[in-house]
C-alpha positions in Angstrom: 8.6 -14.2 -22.7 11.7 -16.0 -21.3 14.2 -14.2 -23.8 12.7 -10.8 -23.0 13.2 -11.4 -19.1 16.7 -12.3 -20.1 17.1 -9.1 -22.1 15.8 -7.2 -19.2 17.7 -8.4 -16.5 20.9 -7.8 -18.8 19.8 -4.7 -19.5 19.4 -3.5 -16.0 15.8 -2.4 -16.4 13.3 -3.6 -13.0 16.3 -5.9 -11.9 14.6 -6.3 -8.6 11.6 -7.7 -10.3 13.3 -9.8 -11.9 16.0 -11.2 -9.8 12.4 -11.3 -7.0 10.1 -13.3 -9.6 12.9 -15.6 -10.3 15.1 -16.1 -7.7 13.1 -15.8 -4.8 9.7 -17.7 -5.8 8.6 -21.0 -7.9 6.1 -19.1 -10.5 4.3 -22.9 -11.1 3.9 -23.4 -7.4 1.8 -20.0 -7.9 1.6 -18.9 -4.4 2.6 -20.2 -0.3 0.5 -19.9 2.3 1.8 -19.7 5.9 0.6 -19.2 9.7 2.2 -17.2 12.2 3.3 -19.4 15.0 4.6 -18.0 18.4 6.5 -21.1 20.4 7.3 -18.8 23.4 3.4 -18.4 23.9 3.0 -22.2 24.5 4.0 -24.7 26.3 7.0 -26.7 24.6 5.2 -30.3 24.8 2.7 -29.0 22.7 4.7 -27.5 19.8 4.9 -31.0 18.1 1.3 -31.4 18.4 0.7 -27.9 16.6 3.3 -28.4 13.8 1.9 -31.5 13.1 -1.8 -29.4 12.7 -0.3 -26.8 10.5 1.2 -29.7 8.0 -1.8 -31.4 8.5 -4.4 -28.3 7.3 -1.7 -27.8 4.4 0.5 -24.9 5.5 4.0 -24.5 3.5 5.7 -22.1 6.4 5.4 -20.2 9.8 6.7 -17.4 11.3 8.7 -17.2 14.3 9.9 -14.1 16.8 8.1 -11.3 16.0 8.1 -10.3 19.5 10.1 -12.2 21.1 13.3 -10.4 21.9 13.1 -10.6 25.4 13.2 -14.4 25.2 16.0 -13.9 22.6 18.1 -11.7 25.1 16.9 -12.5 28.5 20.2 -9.9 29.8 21.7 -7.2 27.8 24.5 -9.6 26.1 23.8 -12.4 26.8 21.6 -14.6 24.0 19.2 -17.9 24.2 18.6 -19.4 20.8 17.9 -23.2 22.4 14.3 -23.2 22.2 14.3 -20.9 19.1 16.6 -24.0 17.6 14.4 -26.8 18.6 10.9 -24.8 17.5 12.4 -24.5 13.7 13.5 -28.1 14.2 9.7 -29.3 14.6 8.6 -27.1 11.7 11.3 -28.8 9.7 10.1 -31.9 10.7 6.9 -31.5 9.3 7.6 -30.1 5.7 7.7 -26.2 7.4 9.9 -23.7 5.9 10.6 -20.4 8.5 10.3 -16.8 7.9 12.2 -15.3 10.9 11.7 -12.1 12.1 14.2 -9.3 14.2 11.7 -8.6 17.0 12.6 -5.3 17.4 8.3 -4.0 17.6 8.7 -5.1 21.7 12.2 -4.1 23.5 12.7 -6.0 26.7 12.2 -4.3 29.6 16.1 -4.4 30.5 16.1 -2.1 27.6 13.8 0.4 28.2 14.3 0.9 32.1 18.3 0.7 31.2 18.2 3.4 28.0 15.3 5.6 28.8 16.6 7.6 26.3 15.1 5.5 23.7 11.4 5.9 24.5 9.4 8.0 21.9 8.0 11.0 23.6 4.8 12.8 21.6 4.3 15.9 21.1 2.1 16.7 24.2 5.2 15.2 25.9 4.0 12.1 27.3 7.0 9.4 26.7 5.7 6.0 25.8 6.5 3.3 28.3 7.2 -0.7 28.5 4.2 -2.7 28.3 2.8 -2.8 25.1 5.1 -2.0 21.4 6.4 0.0 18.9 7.3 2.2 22.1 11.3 3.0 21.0 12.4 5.5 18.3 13.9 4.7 15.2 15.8 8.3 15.7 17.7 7.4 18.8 21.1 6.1 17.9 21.3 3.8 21.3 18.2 1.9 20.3 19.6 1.4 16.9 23.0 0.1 18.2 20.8 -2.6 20.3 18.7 -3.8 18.0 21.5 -3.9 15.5 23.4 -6.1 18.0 20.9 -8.2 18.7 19.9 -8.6 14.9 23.3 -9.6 14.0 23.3 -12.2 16.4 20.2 -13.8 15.6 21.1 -13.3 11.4 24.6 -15.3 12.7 22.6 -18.0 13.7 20.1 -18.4 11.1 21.1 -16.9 7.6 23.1 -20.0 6.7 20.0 -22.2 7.6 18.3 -23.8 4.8 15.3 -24.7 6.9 14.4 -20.3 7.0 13.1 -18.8 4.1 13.3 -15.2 4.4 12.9 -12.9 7.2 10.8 -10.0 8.0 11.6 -7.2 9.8 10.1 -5.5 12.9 6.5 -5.6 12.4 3.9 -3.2 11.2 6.7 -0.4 10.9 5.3 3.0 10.5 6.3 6.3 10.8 6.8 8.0 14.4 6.5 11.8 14.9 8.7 11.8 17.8 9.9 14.1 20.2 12.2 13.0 22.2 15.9 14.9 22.3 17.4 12.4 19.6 14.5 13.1 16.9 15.5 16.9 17.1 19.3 16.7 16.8 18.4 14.2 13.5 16.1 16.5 12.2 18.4 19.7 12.3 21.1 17.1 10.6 18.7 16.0 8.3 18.2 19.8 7.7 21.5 21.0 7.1 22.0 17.8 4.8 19.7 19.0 2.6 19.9 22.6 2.7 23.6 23.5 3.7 22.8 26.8 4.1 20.2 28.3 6.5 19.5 31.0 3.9 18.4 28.5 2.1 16.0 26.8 3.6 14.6 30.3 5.0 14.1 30.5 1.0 12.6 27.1 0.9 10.0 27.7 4.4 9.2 31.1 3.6 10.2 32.5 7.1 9.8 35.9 6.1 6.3 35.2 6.5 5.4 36.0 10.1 8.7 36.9 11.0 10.1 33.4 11.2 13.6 33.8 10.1 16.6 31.3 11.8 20.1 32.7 11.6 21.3 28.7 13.0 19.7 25.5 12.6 20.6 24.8 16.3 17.2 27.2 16.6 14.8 24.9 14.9 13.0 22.4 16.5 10.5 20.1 15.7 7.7 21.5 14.5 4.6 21.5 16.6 1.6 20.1 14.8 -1.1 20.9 16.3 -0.6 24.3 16.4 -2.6 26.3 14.3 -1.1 27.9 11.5 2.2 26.4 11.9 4.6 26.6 9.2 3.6 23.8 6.8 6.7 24.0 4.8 8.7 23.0 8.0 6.2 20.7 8.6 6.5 19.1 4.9 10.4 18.5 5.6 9.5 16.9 9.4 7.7 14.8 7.7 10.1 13.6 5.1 12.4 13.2 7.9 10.4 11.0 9.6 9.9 8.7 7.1 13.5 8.6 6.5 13.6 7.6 10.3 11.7 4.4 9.4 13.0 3.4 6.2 16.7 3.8 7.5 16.3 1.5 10.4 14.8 -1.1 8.2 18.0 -0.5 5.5 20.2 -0.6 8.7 18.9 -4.3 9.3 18.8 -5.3 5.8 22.2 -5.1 5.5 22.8 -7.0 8.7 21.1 -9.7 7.7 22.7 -10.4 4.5 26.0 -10.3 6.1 25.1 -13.5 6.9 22.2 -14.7 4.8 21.9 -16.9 2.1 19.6 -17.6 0.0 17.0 -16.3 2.0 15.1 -12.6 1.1 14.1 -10.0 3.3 10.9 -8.5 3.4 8.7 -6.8 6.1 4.6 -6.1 6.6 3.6 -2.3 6.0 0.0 -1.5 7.4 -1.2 -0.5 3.7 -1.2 3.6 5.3 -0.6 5.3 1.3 0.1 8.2 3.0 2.8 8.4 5.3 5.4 8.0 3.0 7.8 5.0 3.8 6.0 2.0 1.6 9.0 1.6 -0.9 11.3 3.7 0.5 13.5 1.3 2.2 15.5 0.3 -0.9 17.5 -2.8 0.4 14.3 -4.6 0.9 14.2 -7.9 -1.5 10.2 -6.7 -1.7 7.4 -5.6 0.1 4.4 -7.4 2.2 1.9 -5.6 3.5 -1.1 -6.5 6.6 -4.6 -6.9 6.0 -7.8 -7.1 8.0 -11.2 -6.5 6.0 -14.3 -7.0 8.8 -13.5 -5.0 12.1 -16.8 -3.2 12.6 -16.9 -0.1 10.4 -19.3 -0.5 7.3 -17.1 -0.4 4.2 -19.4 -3.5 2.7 -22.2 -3.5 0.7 -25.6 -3.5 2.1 -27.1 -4.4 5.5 -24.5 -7.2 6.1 -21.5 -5.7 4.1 -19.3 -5.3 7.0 -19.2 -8.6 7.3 -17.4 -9.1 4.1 -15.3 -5.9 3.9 -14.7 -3.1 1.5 -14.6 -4.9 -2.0 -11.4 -2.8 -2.8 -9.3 -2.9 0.2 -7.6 -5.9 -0.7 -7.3 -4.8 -4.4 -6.0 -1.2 -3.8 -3.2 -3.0 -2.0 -2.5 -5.5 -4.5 -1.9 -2.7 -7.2 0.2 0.0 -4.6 2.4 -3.1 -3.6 3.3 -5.2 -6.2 5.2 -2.4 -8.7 7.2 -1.7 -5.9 9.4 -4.2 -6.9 7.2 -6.5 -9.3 6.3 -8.9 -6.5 4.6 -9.2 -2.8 3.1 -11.2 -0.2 1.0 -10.5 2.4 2.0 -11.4 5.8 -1.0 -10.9 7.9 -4.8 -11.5 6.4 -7.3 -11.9 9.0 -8.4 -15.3 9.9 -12.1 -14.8 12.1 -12.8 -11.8 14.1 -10.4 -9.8 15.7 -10.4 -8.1 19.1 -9.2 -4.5 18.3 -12.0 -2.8 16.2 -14.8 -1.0 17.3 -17.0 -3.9 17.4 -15.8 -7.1 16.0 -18.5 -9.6 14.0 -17.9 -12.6 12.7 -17.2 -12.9 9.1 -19.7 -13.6 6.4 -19.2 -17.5 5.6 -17.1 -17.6 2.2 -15.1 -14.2 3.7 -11.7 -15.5 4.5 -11.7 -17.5 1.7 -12.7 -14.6 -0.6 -10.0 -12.6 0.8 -7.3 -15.1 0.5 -8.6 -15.2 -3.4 -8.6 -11.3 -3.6 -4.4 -11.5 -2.6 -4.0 -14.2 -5.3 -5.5 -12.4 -8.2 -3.1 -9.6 -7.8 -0.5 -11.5 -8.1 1.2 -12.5 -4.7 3.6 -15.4 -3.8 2.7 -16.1 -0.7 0.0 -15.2 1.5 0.4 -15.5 6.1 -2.3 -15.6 8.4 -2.1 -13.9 12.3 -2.3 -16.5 13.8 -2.4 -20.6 14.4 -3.8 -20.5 17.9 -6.1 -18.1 19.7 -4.3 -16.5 22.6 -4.8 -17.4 26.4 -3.2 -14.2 27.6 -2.6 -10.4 26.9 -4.0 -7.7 24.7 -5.1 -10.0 21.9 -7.3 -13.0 23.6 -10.2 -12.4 21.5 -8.3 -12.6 18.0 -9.4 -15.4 16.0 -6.5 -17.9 14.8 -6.6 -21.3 12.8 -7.6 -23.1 15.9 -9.3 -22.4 19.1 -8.4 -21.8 22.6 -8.0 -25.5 23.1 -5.6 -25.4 20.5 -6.7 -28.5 18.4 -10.5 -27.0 17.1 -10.2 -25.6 13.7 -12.3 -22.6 13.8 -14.5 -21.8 10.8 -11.5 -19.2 9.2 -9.3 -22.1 9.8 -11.4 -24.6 7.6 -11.3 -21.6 4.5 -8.1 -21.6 4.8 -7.8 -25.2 4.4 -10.2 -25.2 1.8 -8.1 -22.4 0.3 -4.5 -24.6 0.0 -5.9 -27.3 -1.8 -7.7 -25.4 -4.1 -4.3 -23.3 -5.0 -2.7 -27.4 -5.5 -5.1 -28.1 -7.7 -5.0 -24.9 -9.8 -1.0 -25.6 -9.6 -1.6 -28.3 -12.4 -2.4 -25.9 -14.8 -0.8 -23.6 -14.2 1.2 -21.1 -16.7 3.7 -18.4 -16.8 2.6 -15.3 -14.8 2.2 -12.9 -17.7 -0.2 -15.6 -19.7 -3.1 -13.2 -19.7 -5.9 -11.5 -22.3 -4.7 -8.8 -24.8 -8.1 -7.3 -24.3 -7.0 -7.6 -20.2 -3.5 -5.6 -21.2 -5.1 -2.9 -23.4 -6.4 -1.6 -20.2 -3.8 -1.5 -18.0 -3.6 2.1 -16.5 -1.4 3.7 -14.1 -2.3 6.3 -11.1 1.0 8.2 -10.2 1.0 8.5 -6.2 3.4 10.7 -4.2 2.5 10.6 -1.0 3.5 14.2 -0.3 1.2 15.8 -2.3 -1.3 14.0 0.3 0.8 16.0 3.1 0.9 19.3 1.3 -2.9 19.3 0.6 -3.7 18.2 4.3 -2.4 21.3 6.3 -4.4 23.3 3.5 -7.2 21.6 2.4 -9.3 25.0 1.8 -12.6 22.9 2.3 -12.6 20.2 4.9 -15.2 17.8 2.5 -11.5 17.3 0.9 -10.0 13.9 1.1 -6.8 13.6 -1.4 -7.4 9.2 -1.2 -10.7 9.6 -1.9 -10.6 11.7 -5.0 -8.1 9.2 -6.1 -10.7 6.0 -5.3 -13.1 7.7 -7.8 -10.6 7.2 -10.5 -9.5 3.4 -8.9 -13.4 2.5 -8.4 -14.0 2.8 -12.5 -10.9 1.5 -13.5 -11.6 -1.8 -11.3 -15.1 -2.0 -12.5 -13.5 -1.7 -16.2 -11.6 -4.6 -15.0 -8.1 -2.8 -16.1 -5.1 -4.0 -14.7 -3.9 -0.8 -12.6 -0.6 0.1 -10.9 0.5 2.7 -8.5 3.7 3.8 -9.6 5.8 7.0 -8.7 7.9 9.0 -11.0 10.5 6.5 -11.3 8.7 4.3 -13.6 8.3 4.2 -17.1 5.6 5.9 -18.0 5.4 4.3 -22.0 4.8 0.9 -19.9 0.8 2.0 -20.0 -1.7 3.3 -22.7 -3.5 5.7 -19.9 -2.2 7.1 -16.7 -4.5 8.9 -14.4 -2.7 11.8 -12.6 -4.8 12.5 -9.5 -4.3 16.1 -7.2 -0.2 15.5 -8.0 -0.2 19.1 -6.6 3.9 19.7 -6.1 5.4 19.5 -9.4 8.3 20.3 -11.4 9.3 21.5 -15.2 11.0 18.6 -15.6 8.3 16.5 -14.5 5.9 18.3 -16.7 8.4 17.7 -19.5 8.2 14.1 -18.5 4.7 13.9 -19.0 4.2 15.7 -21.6 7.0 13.6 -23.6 4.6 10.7 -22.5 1.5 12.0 -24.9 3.4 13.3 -27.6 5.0 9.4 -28.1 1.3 8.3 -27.7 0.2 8.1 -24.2 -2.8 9.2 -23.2 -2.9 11.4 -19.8 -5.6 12.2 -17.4 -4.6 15.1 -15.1 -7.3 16.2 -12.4 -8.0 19.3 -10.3 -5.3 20.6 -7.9 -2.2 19.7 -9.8 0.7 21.2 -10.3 0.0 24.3 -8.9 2.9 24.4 -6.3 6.6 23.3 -6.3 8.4 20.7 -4.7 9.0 23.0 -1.5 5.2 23.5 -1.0 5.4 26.9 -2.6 3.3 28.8 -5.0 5.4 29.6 -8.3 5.7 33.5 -9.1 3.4 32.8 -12.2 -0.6 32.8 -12.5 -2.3 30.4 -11.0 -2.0 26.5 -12.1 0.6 27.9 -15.2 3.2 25.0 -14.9 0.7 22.7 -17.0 -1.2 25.5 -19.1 0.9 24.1 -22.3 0.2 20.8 -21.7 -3.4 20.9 -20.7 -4.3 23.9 -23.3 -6.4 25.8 -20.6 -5.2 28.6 -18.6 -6.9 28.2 -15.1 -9.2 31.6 -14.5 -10.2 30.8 -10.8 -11.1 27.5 -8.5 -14.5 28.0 -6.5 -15.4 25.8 -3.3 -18.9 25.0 -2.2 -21.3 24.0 1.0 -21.4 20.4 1.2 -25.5 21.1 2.0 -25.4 23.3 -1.1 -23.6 21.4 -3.9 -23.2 22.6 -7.2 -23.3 21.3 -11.0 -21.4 19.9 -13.5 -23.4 19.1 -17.4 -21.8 16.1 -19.8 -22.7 14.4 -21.8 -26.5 15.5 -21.8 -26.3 14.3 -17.6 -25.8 16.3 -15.0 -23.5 15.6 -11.5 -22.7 17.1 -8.3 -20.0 18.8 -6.9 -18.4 20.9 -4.3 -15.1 20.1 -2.9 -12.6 21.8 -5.4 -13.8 23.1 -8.9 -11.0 24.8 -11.4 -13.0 27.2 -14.0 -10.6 26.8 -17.4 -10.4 29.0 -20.1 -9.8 26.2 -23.1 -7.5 27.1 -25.7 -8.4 26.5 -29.5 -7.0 23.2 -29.7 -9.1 21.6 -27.0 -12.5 20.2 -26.6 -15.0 21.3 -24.2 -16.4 17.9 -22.4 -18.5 19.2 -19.6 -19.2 22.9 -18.2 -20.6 24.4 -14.8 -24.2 24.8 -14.5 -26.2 27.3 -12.2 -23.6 29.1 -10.5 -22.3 32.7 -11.4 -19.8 31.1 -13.6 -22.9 29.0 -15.9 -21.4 27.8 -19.1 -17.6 27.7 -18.3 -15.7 24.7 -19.2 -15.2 22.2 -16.0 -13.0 19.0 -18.2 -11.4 19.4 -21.5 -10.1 17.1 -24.0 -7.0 17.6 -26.1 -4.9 15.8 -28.5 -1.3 16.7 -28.7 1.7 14.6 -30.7 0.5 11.0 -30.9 -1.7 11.0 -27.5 -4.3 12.9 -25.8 -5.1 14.7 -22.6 -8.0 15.3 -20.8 -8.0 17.5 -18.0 -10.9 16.8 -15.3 -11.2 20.4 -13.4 -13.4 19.4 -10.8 -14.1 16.7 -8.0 -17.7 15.2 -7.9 -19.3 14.1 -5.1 -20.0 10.3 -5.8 -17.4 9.7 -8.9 -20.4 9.3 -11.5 -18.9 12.1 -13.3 -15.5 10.4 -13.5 -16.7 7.5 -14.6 -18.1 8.7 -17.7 -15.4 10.7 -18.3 -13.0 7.8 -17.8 -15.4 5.8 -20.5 -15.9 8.2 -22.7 -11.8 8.5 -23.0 -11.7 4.7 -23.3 -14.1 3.9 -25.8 -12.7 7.0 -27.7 -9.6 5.2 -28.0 -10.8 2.3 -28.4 -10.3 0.4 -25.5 -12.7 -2.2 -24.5 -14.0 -2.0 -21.2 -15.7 -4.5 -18.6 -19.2 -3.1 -17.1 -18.5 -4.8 -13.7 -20.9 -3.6 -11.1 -19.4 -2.2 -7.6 -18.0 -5.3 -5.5 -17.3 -7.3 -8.3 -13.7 -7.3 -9.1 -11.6 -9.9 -11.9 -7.9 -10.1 -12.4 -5.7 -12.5 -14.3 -2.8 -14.3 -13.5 -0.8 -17.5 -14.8 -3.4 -18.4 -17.3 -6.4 -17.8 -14.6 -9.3 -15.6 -14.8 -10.1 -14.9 -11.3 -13.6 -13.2 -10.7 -14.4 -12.0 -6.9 -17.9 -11.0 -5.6 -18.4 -8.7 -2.4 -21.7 -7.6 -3.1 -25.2 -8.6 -1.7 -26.6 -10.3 -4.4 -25.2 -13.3 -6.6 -23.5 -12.4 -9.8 -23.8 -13.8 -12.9 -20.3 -14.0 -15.1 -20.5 -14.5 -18.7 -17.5 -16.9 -19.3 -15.1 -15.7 -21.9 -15.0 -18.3 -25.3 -12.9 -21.2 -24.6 -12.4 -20.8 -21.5 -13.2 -24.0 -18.8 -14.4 -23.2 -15.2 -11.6 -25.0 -12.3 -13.1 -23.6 -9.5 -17.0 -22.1 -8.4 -19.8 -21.4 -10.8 -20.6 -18.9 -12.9 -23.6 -17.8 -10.8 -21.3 -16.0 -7.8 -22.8 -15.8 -4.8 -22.0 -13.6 -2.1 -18.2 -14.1 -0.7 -18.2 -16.7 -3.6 -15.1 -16.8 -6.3 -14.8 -18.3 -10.1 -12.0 -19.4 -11.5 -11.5 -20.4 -15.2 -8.9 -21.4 -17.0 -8.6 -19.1 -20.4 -7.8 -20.7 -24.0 
């Protein structure tokens, strides 16, 4: 294992992994776990006190000024890092390392009443204000210089300090649709960037359509969303722009920082939004984190108290579209007790924050955070649960899982073994979904039936593969593809020849693709090729497409396989199979009775089956998917939903979220560390394998 990391890393090939899993992280320590801490909230005679807690509970770091810019430049200039100094002091004191963070989520108000110019206006024009955060715009050159001033200053300080860790920057980023004056002259840049020409990118937007042709880019403005029938190609490239906004403000602090910085990474937390396109895109990141909070009111659970515990893939989905960014993460927010922001916010099911705290490790983090150490007194989040009360010594009942939590992780460090130390059964079933978020965007402006939901059809496909328990990985187009025996290729509807030659190149060496309904079927621009319908896969697939049909959610119509029959009626495809393929399920009782819905071909040394249509509850993928699998002989788990295991470092982890307790038949050899067999609700196992 060593000398093919070696080879790797010589090679060039997932450097960042690498250089991330070795350099950054002790693999035998397995994971950190850490608590937010905000000094500027408190009064400074307490600070020992609450250090002192945090070592005390077993915390290995905290996390200082997220929002704290205004105490970090009182006046435009002129800095205060005393009590900054003295806060990572204390942590030091008490065996706490320090992520520090640039701040930059809450401008003072100097800023914002000084530059005005820097607030994000919406599209109905209201402009954001001071008073809350996230309220400047990554697209306006003077808040850039100001935060880059400020950041360079506070990386100065710090990124020579042995004592801090890593840093994370802003907090939450996401993308803006802004506005304001600055956001329109950087789009028309970004514009002429990629396009040169305005003929161009009248090709690329279709403006003869409607009689939208631009003779000057200084014409175009931002496009106006909720407008109906707005151009949705111009809409696709605001878009791109705007996540550019985001990830080149995060690239522009990067690089600030390790000016200065030494031996310390740089990360920041993503709100796990898979669609909006910056997750990954900020390439001078060490890795990515992202946020996560399971129970805030809505019902994702399972049964009458499942929102108490939380959707038993929200956690896991993360895990798998973080960690191949660049082979490792960490989560920097996980919930601790109730929150204040949701709809209505219960208490946690007992077991919960533990569970969760489990459900990050069995993916495979190295470090896991929790918002925050002490319930506030003050301001918009009072009524968020930390590690300790409002009197700021009571450990709350999250608190206490978390405890429980750190010494379980120090116990399972004496066993522990290299990360890759898992099943071969376990790696025979590690699949990959391909994601490009803009496929999500294209699809959204014309979803041609409003039951539609481009993440959902995906979960269908993510739901069986979990209850398989396969390995899976999110990946995008950069990736190897001959890394993984079966990759799913959900609705990727903007494609190319080449990457059709890509994946077609993957079955012919022996991978075995599943391509579903709406793929391919427009170009990278949004638009439909000059060919019939759906062509750009026909010689991969070996169907032609004849027609796609859409039906009344009250009115569903059917699918037959297998001898069963399912449900349908967002998006059907009606193929005409050529001779090579197999016919795996057809359309029942509709005008088109008998015509093949999912095929089945072999091509080269692999296979690919084609799924034409999206069922209503994912029954029909799931046999699909385990038809394919045991066809190929790949042994598959029959987990039932909520019920997820991973492994990791010689560890088999098994999680329950369901309502009832679950019994686990241990593999051979293997000797349970942690829990029982019998898994109650919220409860965990973990077994050491042979």
């Amino acid at each position: 294992m060593k000398l093919r990391l070696f080879l790797i890393l010589c090679l060039g090939i997932f450097a960042n992994m690498t250089v991330a899993q070795t350099r950054w992280f002790d693999d035998k320590n397995l994971t950190y776990t850490g608590v937010y801490y905000y000094p500027e909230h408190w009064d400074e005679s307490q600070w020992e006190r609450d250090f002192k807690r945090m070592h005390d509970l077993g915390f290995e770091f905290t996390h200082f000024a997220e929002f704290a810019w205004a105490q970090l430049e009182p006046e435009e200039g002129k800095y205060d890092f005393g009590w900054l100094d003295r806060a990572v002091q204390l942590a030091d004191k008490y065996g706490l390392k320090v992520v520090m963070c640039t701040s930059t989520a809450t401008p003072p108000v100097w800023l914002s009443r000084k530059y005005s110019e820097i607030l994000i206006k919406k599209e109905d024009g209201t402009v954001l204000d001071h008073g809350a955060r996230q309220h400047a715009s990554f697209a306006s050159p003077v808040y850039r210089e100001l935060a880059y001033r400020m950041i360079e200053q506070l990386a100065r300080r710090y990124g020579n300090d042995k004592r801090i860790v890593g840093w994370q920057l802003d907090n939450e980023p996401g993308v803006q649709f802004d506005y304001n004056k600055a956001a329109e002259e950087g789009f028309r840049a970004f514009l002429k960037e990629k396009y040169k020409d305005i003929s161009a990118l009248n090709k690329a937007w279709g403006t003869a359509f409607w009689s939208q042709v631009y003779t000057s880019f200084d014409e175009i403005t931002l496009p106006k969303t909720a407008q109906m029938f707005m151009n949705h190609h111009q809409i696709l490239d605001y878009r791109r722009f705007a996540a550019r906004q985001t990830t080149e403000f995060l690239d522009g602090q990067c690089e600030l920082i390790k000016k200065y910085a030494r031996n310390q990474w740089v990360t920041t937390n993503y709100i796990p939004n898979y669609e909006e396109g910056h997750i990954g895109g900020s390439h001078k990141l060490d890795f990515v984190s992202y946020t996560r909070y399971m129970v805030y009111g809505d019902n994702e659970g399972i049964g009458r108290r499942g929102y108490r515990v939380g959707n038993p893939l929200r956690i896991a989905w993360a895990n798998d579209f973080f960690r191949p960014v660049s082979g490792t993460y960490g989560v920097m927010e996980l919930q601790p007790g109730q929150v204040n922001w949701g709809g209505i916010n219960p208490q946690p099911f007992p077991g919960a924050v533990r569970l969760w705290l489990w459900s990050v490790f069995a993916g495979g983090s190295d470090f896991v955070c929790t918002y925050r150490f002490r319930q506030p007194l003050y301001g918009t989040e009072q009524y968020h649960y930390g590690i300790v009360g409002t009197d700021g010594t009571t450990v709350t009942p999250g608190g206490h899982e978390y405890e429980q939590f750190i010494k379980e992780i120090k116990k399972l460090r004496n066993y522990a073994r290299e990360r890759e130390v898992k099943p071969d059964c376990y790696l025979a079933r590690k699949t990959a979904i391909l994601f490009n978020h803009e496929n999500s965007w294209s699809i959204s402006r014309q979803k041609q039936n409003r039951t539609w939901s481009t993440l959902g059809h995906i979960d269908k496909y993510y739901r069986t593969l979990k209850s398989f328990g396969a390995p899976v990985d999110f990946i995008t187009e950069n990736a190897d593809f001959s890394e993984y025996p079966v990759m799913i290729v959900p609705a990727y509807q903007m494609a190319d020849k080449q990457l059709v030659d890509r994946w077609t190149e993957y079955v012919k060496n022996g991978g075995n693709l599943v391509v579903t309904c709406r793929t391919a079927q427009k170009d990278r621009y949004g638009r439909l090729p000059e060919t019939r319908f759906g062509a750009m896969i026909d010689e991969l697939t070996g169907n032609e497409l004849e027609f796609y049909d859409l039906l009344l959610p009250h009115d569903p119509g059917y699918v037959s396989f297998a001898g069963k029959t399912y449900r349908w009626n967002t998006w059907g495809e009606i193929l005409k199979p050529g001779k090579e393929s197999e016919v795996w399920a057809v359309y029942e009782k509709e005008f088109y009775e008998g015509k093949p819905a999912v095929t089945f071909r072999k091509l080269g040394k692999g296979t690919v089956t084609y799924v034409g249509v999206d069922s209503k509850d994912g029954a029909l993928e799931r046999d699909i998917l385990k038809k394919l699998y045991t066809q190929l002989g790949i042994d598959t788990m029959n987990l039932p939903y909520g019920v997820t295991m991973e492994y990791r470092n010689g560890f088999g982890i098994v999680l329950n979220y369901g309502e009832k307790t679950y019994q686990f038949a241990l593999p051979d050899g293997a000797e349970v560390l942690i829990g029982d067999v019998e898994i109650p609700t919220a409860g965990v196992l973990v077994f050491k394998i042979k």
